[in-house]
C-alpha positions as a printed NumPy array, in Angstrom:
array([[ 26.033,  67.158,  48.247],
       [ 26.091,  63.76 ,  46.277],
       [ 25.116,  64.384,  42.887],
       [ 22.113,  62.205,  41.937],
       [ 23.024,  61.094,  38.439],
       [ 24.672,  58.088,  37.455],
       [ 26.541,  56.795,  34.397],
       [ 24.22 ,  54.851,  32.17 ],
       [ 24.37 ,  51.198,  32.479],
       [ 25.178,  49.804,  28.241],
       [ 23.35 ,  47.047,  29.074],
       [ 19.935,  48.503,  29.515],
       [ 19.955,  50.839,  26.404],
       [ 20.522,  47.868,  24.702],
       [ 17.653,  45.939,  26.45 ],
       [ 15.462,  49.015,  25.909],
       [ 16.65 ,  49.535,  22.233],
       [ 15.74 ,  45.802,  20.932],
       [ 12.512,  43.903,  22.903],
       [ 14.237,  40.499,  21.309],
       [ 17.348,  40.82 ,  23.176],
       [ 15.56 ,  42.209,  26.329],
       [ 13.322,  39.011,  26.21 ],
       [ 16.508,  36.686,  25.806],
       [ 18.643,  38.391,  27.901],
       [ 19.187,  36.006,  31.352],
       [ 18.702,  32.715,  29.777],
       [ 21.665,  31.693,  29.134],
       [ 21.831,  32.383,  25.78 ],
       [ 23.719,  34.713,  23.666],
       [ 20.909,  36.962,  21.655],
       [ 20.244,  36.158,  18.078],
       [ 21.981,  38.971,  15.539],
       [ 19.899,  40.731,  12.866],
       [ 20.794,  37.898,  10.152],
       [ 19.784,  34.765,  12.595],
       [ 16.687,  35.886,  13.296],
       [ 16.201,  37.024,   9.458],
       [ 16.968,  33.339,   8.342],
       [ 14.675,  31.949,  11.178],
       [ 11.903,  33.524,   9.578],
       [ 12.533,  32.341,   6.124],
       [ 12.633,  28.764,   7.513],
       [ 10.332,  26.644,   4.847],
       [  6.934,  26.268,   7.01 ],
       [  5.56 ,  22.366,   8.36 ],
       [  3.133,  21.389,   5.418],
       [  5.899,  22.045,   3.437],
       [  8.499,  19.522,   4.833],
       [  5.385,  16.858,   4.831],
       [  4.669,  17.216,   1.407],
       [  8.219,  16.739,   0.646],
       [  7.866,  13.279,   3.352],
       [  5.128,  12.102,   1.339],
       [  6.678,  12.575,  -2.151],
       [  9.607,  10.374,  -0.866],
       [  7.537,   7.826,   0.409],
       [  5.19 ,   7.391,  -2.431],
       [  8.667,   7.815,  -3.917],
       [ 10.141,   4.525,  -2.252],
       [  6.798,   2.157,  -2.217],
       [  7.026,   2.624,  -6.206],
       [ 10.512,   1.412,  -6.217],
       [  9.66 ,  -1.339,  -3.229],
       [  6.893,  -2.38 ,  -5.595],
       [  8.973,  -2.558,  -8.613],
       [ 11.485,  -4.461,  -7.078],
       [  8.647,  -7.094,  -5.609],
       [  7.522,  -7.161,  -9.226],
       [ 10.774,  -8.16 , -10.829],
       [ 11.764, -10.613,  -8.077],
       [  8.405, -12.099,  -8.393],
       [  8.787, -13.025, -12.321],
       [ 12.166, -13.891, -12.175],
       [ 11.327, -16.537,  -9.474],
       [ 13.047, -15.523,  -6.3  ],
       [ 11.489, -16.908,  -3.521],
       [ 11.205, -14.185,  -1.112],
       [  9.048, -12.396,  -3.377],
       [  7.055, -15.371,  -4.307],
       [  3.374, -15.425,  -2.506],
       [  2.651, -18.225,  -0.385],
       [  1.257, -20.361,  -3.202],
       [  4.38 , -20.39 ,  -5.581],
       [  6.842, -20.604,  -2.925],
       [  9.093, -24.145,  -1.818],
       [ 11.642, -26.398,  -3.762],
       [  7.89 , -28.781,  -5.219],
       [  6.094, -25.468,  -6.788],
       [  9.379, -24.867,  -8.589],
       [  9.948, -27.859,  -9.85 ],
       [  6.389, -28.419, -10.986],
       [  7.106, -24.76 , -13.107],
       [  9.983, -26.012, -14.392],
       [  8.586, -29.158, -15.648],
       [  5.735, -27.805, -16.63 ],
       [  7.598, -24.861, -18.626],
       [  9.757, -27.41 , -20.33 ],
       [  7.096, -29.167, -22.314],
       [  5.048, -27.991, -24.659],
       [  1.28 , -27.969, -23.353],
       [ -1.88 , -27.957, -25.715],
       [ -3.918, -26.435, -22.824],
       [ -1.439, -22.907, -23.893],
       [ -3.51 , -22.376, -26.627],
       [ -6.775, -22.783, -24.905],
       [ -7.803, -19.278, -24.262],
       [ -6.631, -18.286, -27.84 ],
       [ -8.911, -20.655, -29.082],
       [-12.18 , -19.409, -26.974],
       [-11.258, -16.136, -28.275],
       [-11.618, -17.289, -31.717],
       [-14.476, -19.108, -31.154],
       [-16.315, -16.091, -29.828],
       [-15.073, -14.064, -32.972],
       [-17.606, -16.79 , -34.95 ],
       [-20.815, -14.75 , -33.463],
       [-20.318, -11.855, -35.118],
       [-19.984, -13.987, -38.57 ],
       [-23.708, -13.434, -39.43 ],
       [-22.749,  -9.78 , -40.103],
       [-20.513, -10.928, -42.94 ],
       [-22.   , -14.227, -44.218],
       [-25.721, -16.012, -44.746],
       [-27.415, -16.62 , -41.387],
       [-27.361, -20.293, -42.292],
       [-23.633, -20.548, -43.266],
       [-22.59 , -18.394, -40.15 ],
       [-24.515, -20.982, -37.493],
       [-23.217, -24.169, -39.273],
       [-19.654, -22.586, -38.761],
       [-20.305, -21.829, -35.05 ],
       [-21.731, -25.005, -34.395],
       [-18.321, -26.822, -35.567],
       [-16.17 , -24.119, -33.98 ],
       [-17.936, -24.611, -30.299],
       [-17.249, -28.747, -31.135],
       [-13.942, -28.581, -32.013],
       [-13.576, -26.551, -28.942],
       [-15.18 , -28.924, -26.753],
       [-13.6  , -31.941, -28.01 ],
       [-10.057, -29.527, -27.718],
       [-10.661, -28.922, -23.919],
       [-11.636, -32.698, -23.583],
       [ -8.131, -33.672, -24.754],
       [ -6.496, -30.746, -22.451],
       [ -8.104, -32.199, -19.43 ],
       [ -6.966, -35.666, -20.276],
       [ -3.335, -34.063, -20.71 ],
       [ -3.943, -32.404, -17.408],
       [ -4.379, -35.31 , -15.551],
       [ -1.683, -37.371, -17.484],
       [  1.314, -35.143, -16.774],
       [  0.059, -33.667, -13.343],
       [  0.204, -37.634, -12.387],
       [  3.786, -37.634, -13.594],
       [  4.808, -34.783, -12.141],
       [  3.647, -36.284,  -8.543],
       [  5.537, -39.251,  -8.739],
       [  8.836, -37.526,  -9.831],
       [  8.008, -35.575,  -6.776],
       [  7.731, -38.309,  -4.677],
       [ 10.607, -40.238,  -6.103],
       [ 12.524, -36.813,  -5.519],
       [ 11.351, -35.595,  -2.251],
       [  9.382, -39.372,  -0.57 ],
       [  6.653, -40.391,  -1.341],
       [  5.263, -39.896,   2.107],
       [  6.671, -35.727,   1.682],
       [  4.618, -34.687,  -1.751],
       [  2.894, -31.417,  -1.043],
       [ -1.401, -31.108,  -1.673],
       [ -2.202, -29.228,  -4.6  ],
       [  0.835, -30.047,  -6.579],
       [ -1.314, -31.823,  -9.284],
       [ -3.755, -29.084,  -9.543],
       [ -1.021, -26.298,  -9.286],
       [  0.385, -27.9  , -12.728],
       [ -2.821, -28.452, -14.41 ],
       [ -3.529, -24.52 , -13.63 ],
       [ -0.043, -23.262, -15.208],
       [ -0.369, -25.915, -17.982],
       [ -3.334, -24.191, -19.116],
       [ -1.761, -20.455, -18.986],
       [ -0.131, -18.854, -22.121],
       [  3.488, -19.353, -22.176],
       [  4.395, -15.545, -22.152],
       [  1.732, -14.858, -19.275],
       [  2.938, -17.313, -16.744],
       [  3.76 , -15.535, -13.449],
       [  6.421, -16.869, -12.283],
       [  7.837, -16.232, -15.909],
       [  9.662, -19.504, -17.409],
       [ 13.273, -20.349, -16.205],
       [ 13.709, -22.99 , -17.931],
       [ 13.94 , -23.817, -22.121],
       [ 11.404, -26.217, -23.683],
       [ 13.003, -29.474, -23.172],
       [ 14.96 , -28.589, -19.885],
       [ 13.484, -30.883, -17.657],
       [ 14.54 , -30.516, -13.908],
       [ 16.475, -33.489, -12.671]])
């Protein structure tokens, strides 16, 4: 008579003994040891990896930013906006940086101006109007003269343009682009100032 038992198949205690390999077994994949599935678990979780994401990109836009912000002071024209940007614009900065304006010292001047209103706190009523009175007419008579500047040298600076680039090939707005930066403070021009006073573009 055949005896009914049978030698014991390695493969199935081992199926039986760990569910993982059971489950992976007839893939086509070797199973996973003890330390590969240990390390899968400690993998860092999702939120985790996009928080990271997000610092780097927050990361990069700062130095993207920067970057536009330097190239934009120093003049470079990619990083000019729309306004600044083409051989005319510069050339109207540079004149316009090479000379020295009175309309620079036009906000300066309102500020001090406004500094007379608080005067009555420190001198007679009387004395402190009298001295407002002639510092808001010196000012007006001040931005008369700027404007007349203004319209002097932004005039000059459209026929070297046109002498320059033709007559019929001046841009619009050139006159009233160097009227605007004559009026700025030297050190808060944006472009900032390539040139030296005196350094007139050719």
């Amino acid at each position: 008579m055949a005896s009914s038992s049978r030698t014991p198949d390695p493969s199935e205690s081992t199926d039986a003994a760990d569910p993982a390999a059971s489950l992976e077994h007839g893939k086509g994949r070797p199973t996973p040891t003890r330390k590969e599935r240990e390390a899968a678990n400690k993998r860092p979780l999702v939120p985790t990896d996009r928080r990271q994401a997000s610092r780097d990109a927050r990361a990069k836009d700062r130095e993207a930013r920067e970057r536009q912000r330097i190239g934009m002071a120093n003049g470079e024209e990619r990083f000019l906006p729309v306004r600044d940007r083409g051989p005319q614009k510069r050339y109207v900065r540079d004149y316009v940086d090479a000379r020295l304006s009175l309309g620079e010292v036009v906000l300066p001047l309102l500020l001090v101006v406004l500094l007379t209103y608080f005067l009555p706190a420190i001198l007679p009523p009387a004395l402190a109007s009298q001295v407002t009175a002639v510092a808001l007419l010196v000012v007006w008579a001040y931005i008369g003269i700027v404007v007349i500047e203004g319209i002097t040298v932004s005039w000059i600076i459209k026929r070297k343009l046109a002498d320059k680039f033709g007559a019929g090939k001046v841009e619009r707005g050139v006159r009233f682009y160097a009227f605007m930066r004559m009026v700025q403070f030297r050190l808060l021009r944006m472009p900032k100032p390539q040139v030296k006073r005196g350094q007139f573009p050719s």
